[in-house]
C-alpha positions as CSV (number, residue, x, y, z in Angstrom):
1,X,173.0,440.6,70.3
2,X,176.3,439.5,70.7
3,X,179.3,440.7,68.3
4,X,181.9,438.8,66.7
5,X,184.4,439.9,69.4
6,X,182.6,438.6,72.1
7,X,181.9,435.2,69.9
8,X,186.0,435.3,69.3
9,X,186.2,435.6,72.8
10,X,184.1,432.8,73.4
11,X,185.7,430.6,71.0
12,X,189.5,431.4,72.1
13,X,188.4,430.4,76.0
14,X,186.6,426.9,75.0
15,X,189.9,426.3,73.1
16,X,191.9,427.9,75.8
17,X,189.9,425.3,78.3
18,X,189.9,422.5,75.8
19,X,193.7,422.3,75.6
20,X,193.8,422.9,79.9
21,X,191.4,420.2,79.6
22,X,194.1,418.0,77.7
23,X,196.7,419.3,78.9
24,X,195.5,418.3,82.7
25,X,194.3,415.2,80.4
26,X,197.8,414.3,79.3
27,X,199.5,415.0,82.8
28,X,197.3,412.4,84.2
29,X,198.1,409.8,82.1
30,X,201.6,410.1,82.1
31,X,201.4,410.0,85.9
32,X,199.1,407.0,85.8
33,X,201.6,405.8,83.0
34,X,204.7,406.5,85.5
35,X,202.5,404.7,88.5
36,X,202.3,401.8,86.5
37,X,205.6,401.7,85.3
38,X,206.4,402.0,88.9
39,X,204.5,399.1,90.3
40,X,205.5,397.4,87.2
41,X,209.2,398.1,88.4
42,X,208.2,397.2,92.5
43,X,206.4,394.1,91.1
44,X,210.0,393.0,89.1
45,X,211.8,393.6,92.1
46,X,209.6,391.8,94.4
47,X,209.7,389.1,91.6
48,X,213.3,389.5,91.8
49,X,213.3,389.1,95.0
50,X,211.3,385.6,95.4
51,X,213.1,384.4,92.9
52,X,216.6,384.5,94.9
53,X,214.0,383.8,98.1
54,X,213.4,380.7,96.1
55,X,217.2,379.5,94.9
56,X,218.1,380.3,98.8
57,X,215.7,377.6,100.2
58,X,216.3,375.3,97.3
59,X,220.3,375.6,98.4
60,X,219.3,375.4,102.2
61,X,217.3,372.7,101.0
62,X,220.3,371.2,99.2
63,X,222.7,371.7,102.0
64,X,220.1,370.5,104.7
65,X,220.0,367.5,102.1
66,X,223.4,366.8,102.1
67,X,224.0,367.3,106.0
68,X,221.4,364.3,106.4
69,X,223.6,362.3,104.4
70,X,226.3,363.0,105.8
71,X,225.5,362.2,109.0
72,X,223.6,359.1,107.9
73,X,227.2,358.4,106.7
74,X,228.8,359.2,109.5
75,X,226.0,357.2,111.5
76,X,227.1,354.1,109.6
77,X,230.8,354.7,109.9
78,X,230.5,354.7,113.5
79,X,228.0,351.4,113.6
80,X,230.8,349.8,111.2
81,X,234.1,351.1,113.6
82,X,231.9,349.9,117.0
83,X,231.5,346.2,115.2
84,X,235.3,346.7,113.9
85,X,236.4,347.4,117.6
86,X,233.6,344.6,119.2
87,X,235.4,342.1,116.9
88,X,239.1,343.1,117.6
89,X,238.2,343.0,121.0
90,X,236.9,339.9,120.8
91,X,239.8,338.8,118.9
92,X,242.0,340.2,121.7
93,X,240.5,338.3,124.3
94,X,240.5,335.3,122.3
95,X,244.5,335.5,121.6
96,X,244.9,336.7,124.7
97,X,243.3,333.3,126.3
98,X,245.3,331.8,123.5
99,X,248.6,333.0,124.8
100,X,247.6,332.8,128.6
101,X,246.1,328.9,128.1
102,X,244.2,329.7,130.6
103,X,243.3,325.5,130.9
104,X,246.2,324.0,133.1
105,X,246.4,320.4,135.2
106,X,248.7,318.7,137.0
107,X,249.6,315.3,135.4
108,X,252.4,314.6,137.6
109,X,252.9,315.3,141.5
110,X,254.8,312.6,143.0
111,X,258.6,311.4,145.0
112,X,260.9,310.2,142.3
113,X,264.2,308.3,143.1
114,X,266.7,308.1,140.2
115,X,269.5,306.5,140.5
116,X,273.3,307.1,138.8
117,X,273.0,307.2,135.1
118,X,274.2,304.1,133.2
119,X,275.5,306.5,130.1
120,X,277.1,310.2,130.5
121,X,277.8,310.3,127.2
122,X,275.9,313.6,126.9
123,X,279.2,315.3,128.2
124,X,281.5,314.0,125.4
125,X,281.6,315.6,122.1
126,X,280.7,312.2,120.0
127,X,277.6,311.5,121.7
128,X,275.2,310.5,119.5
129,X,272.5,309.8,121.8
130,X,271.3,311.1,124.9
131,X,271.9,310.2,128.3
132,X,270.6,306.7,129.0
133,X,266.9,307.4,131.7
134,X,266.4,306.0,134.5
135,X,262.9,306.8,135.0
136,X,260.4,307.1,132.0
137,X,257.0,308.7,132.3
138,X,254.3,308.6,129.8
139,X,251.3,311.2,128.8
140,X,248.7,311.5,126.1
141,X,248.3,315.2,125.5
142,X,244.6,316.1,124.1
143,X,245.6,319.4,122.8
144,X,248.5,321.7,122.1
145,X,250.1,323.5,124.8
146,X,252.9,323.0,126.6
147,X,253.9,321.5,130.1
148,X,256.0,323.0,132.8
149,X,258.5,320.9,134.8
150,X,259.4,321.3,138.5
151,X,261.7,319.3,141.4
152,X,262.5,320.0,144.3
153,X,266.3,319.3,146.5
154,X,268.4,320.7,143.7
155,X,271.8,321.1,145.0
156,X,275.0,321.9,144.3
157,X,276.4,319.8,141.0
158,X,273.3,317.9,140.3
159,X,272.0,317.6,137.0
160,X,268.7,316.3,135.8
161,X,268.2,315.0,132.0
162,X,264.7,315.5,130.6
163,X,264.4,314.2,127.1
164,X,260.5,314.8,125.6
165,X,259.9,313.2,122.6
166,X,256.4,312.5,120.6
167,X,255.6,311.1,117.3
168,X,256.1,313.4,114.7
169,X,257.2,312.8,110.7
170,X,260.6,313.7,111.2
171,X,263.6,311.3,112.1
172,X,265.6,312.0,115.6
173,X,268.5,309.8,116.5
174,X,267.5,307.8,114.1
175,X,263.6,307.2,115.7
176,X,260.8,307.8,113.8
177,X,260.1,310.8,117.0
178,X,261.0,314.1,117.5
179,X,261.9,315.6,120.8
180,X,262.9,318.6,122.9
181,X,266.0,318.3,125.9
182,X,266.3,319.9,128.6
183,X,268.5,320.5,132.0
184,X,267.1,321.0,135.5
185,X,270.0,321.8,137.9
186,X,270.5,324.4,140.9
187,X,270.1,327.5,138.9
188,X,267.4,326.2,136.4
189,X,264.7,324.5,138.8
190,X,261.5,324.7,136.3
191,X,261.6,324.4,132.7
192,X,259.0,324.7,130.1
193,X,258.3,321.9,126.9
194,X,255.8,322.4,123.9
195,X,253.8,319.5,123.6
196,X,251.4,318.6,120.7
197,X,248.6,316.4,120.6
198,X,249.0,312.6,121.2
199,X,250.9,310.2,123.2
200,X,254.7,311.4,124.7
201,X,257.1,310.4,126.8
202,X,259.1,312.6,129.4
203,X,263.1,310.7,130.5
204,X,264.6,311.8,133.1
205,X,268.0,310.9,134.4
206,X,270.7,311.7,136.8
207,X,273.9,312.9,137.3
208,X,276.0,314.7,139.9
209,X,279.8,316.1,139.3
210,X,280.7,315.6,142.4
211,X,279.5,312.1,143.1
212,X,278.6,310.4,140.2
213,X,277.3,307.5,141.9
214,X,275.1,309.5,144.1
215,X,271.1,309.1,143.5
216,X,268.6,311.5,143.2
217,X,265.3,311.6,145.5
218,X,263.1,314.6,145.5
219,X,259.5,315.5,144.5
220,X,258.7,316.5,140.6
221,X,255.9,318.2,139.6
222,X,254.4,318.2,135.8
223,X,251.4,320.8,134.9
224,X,250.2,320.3,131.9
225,X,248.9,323.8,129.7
226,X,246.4,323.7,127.1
């Protein structure tokens, strides 16, 4: 038979092994406890970390977003400054034919004889009217433009009157006309006239310093710009 020591015995190791058993017991869970609270930290951090994943793309997104429209913008800029320059090219060219007139024809190409003027009276200081013509052409111009004048034998003191006048709503010399005058002589042998549309007529006399009953025979050539 056992004796109450050994029974004592007995009893003090089951207690001794029940509180190794919860001892062990507790140690466990607490390590479980601080393996969860582990992954539960990894699994924040990696949540963490998705989450700034996430707001990175969605700004690459955004900036990828905004790039596109720019250069859509830019795109359209560049469409709008390629017309802008196609037109004021276009608009260059066309002033530039504008100012060239690139149209031109001869209306006149012929041997003129003109003979002493009847009237110098474009030398005195009380003229009121131009030097009487001795020759008087006439023209109907279809557009603007302008023609250019040119004779030939121009020597010494000899003169040549060109009066141009057209139709206009002003008064000259007391015509219902206005007109443009001009000198051909030996240092201005071609001169230019602006012209308008509708009928004109060109007078041209005569008159040399030196002779003034000398007469005037050369070739005179009229090309007509429009």
């Amino acid at each position: 038979m056992r004796t109450k020591e050994e029974d004592g015995k007995r009893k003090n190791r089951v207690a001794i092994l029940i509180i190794g058993l919860s001892i062990v017991l507790i140690l466990a869970i607490l390590a479980f406890s601080m393996q969860i609270t582990n992954l539960q930290h990894r699994l924040t951090q990696a949540n963490l970390t998705i989450a700034q994943e996430h707001s990175q793309i969605h700004n690459l997104t955004h900036s990828l977003a905004q790039a596109n429209a720019t250069v859509i913008d830019l795109n359209s800029k560049l469409i709008q400054a390629k017309i802008t320059m196609a037109m004021q090219k276009a608009q260059i060219t066309n002033l530039t034919n504008f100012l060239n007139l690139n149209e031109s024809q001869v209306i006149f190409n012929n041997s003129i004889l003109i003979l002493p003027s009847i009237s110098i009276c474009i030398f005195s200081p009380n003229c009121q009217y131009p030097t009487v013509a001795n020759i008087t052409l006439h023209f109907n111009f279809a557009h603007a433009g302008y023609i250019v004048i040119n004779t030939t034998n121009i020597t010494g003191q000899n003169y040549i009157f060109l009066f141009l006048t057209q139709n206009y709503s002003r008064t000259w010399f007391g015509t219902n006309s206005s007109g443009v005058g001009g000198i051909l002589n030996f240092s201005v042998r071609s001169i230019t006239m602006p012209v308008l549309p509708g009928p004109a007529t060109l007078k041209l006399s005569y008159y040399n310093t030196t002779n003034p009953t000398a007469s005037y025979e050369a070739r005179l050539t009229i090309t007509y710009h429009s």
